[in-house]
C-alpha positions in Angstrom: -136.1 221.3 218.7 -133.2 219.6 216.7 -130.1 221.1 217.2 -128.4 222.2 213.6 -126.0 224.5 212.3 -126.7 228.2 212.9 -128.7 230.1 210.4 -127.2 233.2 210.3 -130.9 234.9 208.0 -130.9 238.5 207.4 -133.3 240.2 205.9 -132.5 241.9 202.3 -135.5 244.3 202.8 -136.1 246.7 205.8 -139.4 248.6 206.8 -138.3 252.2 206.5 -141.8 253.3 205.8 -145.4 252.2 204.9 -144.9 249.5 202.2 -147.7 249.7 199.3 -150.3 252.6 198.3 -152.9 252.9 200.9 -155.1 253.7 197.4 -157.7 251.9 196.0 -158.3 254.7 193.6 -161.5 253.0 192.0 -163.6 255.7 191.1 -163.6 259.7 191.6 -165.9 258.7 194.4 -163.8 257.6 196.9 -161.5 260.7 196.2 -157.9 261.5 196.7 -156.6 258.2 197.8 -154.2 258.1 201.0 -150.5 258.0 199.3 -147.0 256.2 201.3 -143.7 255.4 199.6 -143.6 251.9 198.7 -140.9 250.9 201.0 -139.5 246.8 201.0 -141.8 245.9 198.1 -140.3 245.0 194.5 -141.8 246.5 191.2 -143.9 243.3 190.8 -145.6 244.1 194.4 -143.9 240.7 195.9 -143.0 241.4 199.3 -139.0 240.8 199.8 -137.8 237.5 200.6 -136.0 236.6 203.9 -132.6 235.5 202.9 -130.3 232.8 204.7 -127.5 230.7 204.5 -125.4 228.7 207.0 -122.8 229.9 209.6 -119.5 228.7 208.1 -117.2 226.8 210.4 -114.7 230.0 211.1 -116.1 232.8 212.9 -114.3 235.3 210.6 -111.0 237.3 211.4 -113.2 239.4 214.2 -114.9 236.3 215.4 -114.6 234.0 218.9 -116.3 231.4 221.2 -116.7 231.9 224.8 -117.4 229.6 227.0 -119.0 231.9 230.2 -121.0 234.6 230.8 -118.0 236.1 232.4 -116.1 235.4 229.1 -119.5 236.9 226.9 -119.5 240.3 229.0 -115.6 240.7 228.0 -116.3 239.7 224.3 -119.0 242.6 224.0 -117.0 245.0 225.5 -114.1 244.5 223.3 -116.5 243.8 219.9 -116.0 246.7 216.9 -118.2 246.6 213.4 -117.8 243.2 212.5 -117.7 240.8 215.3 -119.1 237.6 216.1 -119.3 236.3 219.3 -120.7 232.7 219.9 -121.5 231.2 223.2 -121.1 227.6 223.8 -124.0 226.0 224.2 -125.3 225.3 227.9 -127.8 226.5 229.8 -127.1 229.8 231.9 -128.2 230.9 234.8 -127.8 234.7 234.7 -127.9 236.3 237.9 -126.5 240.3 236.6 -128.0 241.2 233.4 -125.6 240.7 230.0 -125.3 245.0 229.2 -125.0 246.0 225.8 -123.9 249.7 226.0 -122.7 252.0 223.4 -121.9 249.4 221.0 -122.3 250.1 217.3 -122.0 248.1 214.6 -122.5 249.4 210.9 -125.0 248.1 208.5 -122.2 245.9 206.3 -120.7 245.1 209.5 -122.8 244.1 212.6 -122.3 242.9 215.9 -123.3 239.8 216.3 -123.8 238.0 219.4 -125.2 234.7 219.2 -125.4 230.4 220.6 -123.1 228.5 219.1 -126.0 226.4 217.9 -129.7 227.8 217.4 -131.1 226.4 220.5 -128.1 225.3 222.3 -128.0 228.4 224.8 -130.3 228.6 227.3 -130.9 231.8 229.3 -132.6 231.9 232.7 -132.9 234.6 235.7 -134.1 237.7 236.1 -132.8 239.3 233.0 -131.0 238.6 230.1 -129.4 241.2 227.4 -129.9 244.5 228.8 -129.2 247.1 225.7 -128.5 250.6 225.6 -127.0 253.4 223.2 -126.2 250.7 220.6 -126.9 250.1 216.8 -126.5 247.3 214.2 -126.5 244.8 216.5 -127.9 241.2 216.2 -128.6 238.5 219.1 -129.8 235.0 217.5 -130.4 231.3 218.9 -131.1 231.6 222.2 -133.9 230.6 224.2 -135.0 233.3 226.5 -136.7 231.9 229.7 -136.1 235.2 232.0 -138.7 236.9 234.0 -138.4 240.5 232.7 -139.2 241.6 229.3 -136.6 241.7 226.8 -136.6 245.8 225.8 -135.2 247.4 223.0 -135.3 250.9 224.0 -135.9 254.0 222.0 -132.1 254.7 222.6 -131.0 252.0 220.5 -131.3 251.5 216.3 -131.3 248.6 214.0 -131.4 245.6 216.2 -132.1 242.6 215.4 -133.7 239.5 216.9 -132.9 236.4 215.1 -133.6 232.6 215.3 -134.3 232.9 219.0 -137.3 230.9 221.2 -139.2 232.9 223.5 -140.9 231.1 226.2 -140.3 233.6 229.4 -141.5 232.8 232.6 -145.6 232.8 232.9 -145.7 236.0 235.2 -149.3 237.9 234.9 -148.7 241.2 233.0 -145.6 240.1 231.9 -145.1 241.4 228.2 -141.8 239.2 226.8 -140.4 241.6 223.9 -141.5 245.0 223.5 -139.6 247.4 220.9 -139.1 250.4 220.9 -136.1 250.9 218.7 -136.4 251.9 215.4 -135.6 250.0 212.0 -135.7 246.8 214.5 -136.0 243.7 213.2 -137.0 240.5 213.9 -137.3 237.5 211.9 -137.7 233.6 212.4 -138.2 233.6 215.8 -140.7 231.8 218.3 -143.0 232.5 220.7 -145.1 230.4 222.6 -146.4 228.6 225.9 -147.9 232.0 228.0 -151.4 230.9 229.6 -151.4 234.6 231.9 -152.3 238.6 231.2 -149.5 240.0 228.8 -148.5 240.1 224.7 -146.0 238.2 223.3 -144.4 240.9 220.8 -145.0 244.6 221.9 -143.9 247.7 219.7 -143.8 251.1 220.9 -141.7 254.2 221.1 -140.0 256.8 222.9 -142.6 259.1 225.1 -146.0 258.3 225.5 -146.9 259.2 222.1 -144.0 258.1 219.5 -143.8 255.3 217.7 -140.7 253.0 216.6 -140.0 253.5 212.9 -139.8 251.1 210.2 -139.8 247.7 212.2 -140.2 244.6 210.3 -141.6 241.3 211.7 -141.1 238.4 209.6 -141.4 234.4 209.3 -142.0 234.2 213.0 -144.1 231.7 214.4 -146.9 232.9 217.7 -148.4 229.7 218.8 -150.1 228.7 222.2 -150.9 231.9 224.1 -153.8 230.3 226.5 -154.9 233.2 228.3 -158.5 233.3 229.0 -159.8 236.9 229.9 -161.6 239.0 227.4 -158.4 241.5 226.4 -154.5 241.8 227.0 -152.6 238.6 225.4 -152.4 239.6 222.1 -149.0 237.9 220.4 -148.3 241.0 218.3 -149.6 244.5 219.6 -148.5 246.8 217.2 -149.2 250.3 219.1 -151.3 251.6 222.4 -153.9 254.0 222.0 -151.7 256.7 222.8 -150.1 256.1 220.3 -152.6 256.1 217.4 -151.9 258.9 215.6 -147.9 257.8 215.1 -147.0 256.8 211.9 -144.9 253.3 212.5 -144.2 252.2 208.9 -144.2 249.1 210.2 -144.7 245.6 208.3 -145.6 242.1 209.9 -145.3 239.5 207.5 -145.4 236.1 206.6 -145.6 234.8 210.2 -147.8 232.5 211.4 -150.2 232.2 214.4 -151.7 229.1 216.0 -153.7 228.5 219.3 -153.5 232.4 219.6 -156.3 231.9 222.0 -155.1 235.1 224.7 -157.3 238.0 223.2 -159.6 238.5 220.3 -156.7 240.4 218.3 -154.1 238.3 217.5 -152.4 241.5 215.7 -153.5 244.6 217.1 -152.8 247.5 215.2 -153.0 250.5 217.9 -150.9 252.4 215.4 -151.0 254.6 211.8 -149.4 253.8 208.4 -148.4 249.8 209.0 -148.5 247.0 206.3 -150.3 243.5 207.6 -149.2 241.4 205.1 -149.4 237.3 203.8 -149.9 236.1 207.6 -151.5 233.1 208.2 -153.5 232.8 211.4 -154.9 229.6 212.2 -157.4 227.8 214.6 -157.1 231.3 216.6 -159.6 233.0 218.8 -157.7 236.0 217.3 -157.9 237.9 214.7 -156.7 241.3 212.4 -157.9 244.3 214.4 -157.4 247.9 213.2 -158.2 249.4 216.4 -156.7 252.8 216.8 -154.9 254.6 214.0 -155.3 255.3 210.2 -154.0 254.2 206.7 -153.1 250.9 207.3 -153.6 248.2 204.7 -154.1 244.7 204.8 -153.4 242.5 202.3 -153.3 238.6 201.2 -153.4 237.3 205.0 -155.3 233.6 205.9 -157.3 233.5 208.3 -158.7 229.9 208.6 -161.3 228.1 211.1 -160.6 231.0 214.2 -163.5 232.8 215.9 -162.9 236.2 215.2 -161.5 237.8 211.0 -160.9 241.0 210.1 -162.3 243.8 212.2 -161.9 247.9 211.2 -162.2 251.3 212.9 -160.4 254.2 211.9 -159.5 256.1 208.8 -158.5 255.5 205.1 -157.6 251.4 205.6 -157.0 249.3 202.5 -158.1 246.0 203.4 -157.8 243.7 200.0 -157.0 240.6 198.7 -157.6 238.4 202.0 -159.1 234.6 202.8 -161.0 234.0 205.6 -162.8 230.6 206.0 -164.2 228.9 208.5 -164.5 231.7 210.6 -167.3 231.4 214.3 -167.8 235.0 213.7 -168.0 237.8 210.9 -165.4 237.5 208.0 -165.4 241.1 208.0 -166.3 244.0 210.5 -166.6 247.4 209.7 -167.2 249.1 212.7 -169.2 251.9 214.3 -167.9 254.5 216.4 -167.9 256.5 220.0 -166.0 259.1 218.2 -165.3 260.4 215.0 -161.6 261.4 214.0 -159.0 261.1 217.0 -157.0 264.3 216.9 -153.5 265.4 218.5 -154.1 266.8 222.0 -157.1 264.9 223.0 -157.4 263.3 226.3 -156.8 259.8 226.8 -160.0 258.4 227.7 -161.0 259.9 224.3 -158.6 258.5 222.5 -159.7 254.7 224.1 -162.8 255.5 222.0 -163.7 253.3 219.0 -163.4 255.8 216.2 -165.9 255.5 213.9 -164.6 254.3 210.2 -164.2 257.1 207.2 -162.8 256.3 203.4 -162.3 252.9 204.5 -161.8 250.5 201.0 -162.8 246.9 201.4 -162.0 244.9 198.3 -161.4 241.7 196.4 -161.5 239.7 199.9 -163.0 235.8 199.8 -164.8 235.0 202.7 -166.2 231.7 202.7 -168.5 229.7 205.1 -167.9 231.7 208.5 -170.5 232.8 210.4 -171.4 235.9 208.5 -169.9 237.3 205.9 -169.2 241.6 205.8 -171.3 243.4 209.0 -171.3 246.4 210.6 -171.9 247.2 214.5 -175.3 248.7 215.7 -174.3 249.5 219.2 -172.2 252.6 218.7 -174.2 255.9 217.4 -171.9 257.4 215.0 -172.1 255.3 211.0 -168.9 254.8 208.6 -168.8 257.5 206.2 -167.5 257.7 202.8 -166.4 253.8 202.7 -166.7 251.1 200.1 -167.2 247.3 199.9 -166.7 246.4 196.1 -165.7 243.0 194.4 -165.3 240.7 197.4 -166.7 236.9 196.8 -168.7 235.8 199.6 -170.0 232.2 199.5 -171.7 230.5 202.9 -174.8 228.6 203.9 -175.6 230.0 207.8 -176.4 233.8 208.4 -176.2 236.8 206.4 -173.2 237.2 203.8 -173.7 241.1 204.3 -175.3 243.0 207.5 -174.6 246.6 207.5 -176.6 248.5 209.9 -175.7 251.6 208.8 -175.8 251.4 204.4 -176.2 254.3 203.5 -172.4 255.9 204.1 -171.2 252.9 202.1 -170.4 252.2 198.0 -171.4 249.2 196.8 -170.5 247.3 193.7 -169.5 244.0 192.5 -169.9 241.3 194.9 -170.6 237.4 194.3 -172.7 235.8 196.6 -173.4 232.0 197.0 -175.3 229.6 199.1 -178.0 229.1 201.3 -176.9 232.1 203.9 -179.4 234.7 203.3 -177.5 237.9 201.1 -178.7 240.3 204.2 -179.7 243.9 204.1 -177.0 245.6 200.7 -178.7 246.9 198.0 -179.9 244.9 195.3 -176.9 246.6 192.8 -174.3 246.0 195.3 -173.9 242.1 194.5 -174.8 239.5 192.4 -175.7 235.7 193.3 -174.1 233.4 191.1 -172.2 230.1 191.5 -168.5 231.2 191.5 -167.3 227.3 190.6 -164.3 227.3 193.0 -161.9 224.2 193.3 -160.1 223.1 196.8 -156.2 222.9 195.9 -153.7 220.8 197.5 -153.2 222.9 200.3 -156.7 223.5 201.1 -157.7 226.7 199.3 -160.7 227.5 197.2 -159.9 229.1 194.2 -161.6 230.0 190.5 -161.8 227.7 188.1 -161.7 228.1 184.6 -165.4 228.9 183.8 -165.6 230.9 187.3 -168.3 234.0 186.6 -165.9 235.9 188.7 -162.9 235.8 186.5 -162.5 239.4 184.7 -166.0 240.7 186.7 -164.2 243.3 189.5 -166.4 246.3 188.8 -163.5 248.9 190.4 -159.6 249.4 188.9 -157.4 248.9 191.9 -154.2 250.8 191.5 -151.7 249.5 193.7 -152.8 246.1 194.4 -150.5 244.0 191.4 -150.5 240.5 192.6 -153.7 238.7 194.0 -153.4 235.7 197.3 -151.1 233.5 195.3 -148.4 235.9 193.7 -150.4 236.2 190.2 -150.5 239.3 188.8 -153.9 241.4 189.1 -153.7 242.5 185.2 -156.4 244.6 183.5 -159.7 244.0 185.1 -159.2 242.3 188.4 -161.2 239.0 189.4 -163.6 238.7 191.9 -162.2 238.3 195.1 -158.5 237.0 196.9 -158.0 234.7 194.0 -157.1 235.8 190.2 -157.7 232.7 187.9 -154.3 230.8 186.6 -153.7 227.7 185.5 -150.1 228.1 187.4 -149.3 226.4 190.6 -149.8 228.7 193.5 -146.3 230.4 194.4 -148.0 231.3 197.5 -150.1 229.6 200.2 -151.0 229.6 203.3 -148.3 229.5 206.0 -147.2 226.4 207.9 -144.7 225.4 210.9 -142.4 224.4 208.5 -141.6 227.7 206.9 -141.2 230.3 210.0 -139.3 230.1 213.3 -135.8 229.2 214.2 -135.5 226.2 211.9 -136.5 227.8 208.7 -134.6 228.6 205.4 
């Protein structure tokens, strides 16, 4: 990486609670849709922006450079609200860990603790930061090459992880961030370069049950995690089974993923109540998993020429406005289960089950040319229930666009079909095959054009969902899938290296 001036980003919004309606709310059918306060997300539905601006050239009245570790451990201890603390830039070798303990900043006035220059501080050894008992505190532009995990423990609040590279030593099992404090956050960062057993970005809680509140994951960039067994090097696991019935409130978006080759799941949600949002995962073997936990939504994330999409257990999950292209497998999996509704209490070999999926609302997603369109799974006993797969545009010319093994506990309505792919096993009134005349854009994308028979043809009202992939506004009757017609330029896109990780603005 060029060295540059320190970007000093915070972010204006935090994740203090699900962001969006979990409600599709299309017809009295589906019932009394899942509710959540509509935390970090403006009154037009745009997801906050992820501010910056450059470090000026005086630390401030409360700020200094150090020059040692020695020097860094004395800065700490003497910081109040407000400081800055830069270390010049070298590469340390750091043989007792750096403690943070009982250090609290405020919200206006954090601690900071950062390289002089994002990059320019390199920290080797055992450990690193070791935090405790501490709150509003930031560490930014370092590169972490230490052979433990970097924890923020349930003790702590309001950290935040800035403008730092991850590349920790390549130990098996090694996980190189886990969370566990709440309202963390952690923006413009990098991980990359683990070939062994472990996740790049872990988020848990206190106990074996809890989960860390409100933490938001933003314009990071998860590339080139190698690890070839069948399970365990996911770069973001958001929850562990125990852990499914927690309500997180977290929200991961806008980051990118490439060569996320370590697990099927690049983001495993293990967790309830999370917002998986405008990520862009690319020539991954993972994919968006709901795997334990309920009332998550997913909403206007890429997924481009991976092996593995979107894939669903669990209960009451919006899954909407999503474009997945090119994928080897199924766009879309709605799954069967082992079990049907984890509960408080249960053991935890039950709670490892695959639950099977009730009241989940699949809508206005684009799934084009992967290897099947929306399927189900035949090899667990127990069906969805109660679920719905309405207005989603599915165009491909190899396998079945739509292979449900179990139909009948699902609502149809609204889909466009296209190409040579066989339609599969849906009723006859739950699509319609018809050209949808789409048009690649500059950035690759497929989108209506101006005659499209899916412009105006959503079948459903989806409250809740305001903006389609690109930032347009979803006004009166919606469009058929990700994409609502305009002749605008696309505000949004797909994701590239360029607009995440340290180096950003």
């Amino acid at each position: 990486m060029n060295r540059r001036t320190f970007l000093t980003a915070t972010a204006t919004a935090t994740a203090a609670g699900m962001a969006g309606s979990g409600a599709l709310g299309l017809t009295p059918a589906y019932g009394a849709p899942p509710s959540a306060g509509r935390v970090g997300v403006a009154a037009s539905g745009r997801p906050p922006a992820v501010a910056s601006g450059d470090l000026p050239a005086s630390l401030g009245p409360q700020g200094c450079r150090v020059h040692s570790l020695d020097e860094l451990r004395e800065a700490i201890a003497r910081a109040v609200p407000g400081s800055v603390i830069a270390l010049a830039d070298g590469t340390y070798d750091v043989t007792e860990p750096i403690t943070i303990t009982g250090k609290r900043g405020s919200r206006r006035q954090p601690i900071t603790v950062r390289a002089e220059s994002v990059g320019g501080v390199v920290l080797t050894g055992e450990q690193s930061f070791v935090l405790s008992s501490s709150s509003d505190l930031t560490i930014s532009g370092f590169v972490f090459k230490q052979r433990t995990t970097l924890d923020l423990p349930p003790d702590c609040r309001r950290i935040r992880l800035s403008h730092n590279e991850f590349q920790l030593a390549d130990l098996e099992g090694l996980h190189w961030v886990m969370v566990r404090a709440d309202h963390s956050t952690l923006v413009r960062n990098v991980w990359h370069g683990k070939s062994t057993l472990g996740v790049y970005l872990g988020i848990e809680g206190a106990g074996s049950s809890a989960m860390a509140q409100g933490v938001y994951v933003a314009r990071n960039h998860f590339r080139d995690h190698s690890f070839t067994g069948s399970n365990g090097g996911e770069p973001i696991r958001l929850g562990v089974s125990p852990r499914a019935l927690s309500k997180a409130g977290a929200v991961i978006e806008l980051n990118l993923f490439e060569r996320a080759d370590g697990d099927p799941e690049a983001i495993s949600v293990k967790s309830s109540g999370n917002v998986i949002r405008r990520n862009t995962i690319r020539g991954s073997v993972g994919g968006i998993v709901l795997r334990h936990g309920n009332g998550n939504r997913v909403e206007g994330n890429y997924l481009l020429a991976g092996g593995n999409g979107i894939r669903i257990y669990g209960n009451d999950h919006l899954v909407v406005n999503n474009y997945l292209e090119r994928i080897g497998g199924a766009g879309i999996v709605l799954g069967s289960g082992s079990i049907r509704d984890h509960f408080p209490g249960e053991s935890a070999e039950s709670r490892r089950g695959n639950d099977a999926p009730d009241g989940v609302r699949i809508g206005l997603n684009t799934i084009l040319d992967c290897g099947a369109g929306v399927v189900g799974e035949s090899h667990r006993t127990l069906p969805p229930l109660g679920c719905a797969i309405t207005d989603n545009l599915l165009v491909g010319d190899t396998g079945q666009l739509i292979d449900m093994p179990y139909p009948d506990g699902i609502e149809w309505g609204g889909n466009l079909t296209w190409g040579a792919a066989a339609d599969g096993n849906a009723p006859g009134t739950a699509y319609t095959r018809i050209d949808p005349r789409l048009a690649t854009g500059a950035d690759g994308v497929r989108r209506l054009t101006e005659r499209s028979p899916a412009i105006n043809a959503a079948t459903r009202w989806y409250p809740g969902v305001e903006v389609d992939l690109d930032g347009d506004q979803r006004h009166g009757r919606a469009d058929v899938g990700a994409d609502e017609y305009s002749r605008r330029r696309p505000a949004w896109g797909p994701l590239t290296a360029a607009d995440v990780g340290p180096f950003s603005s």
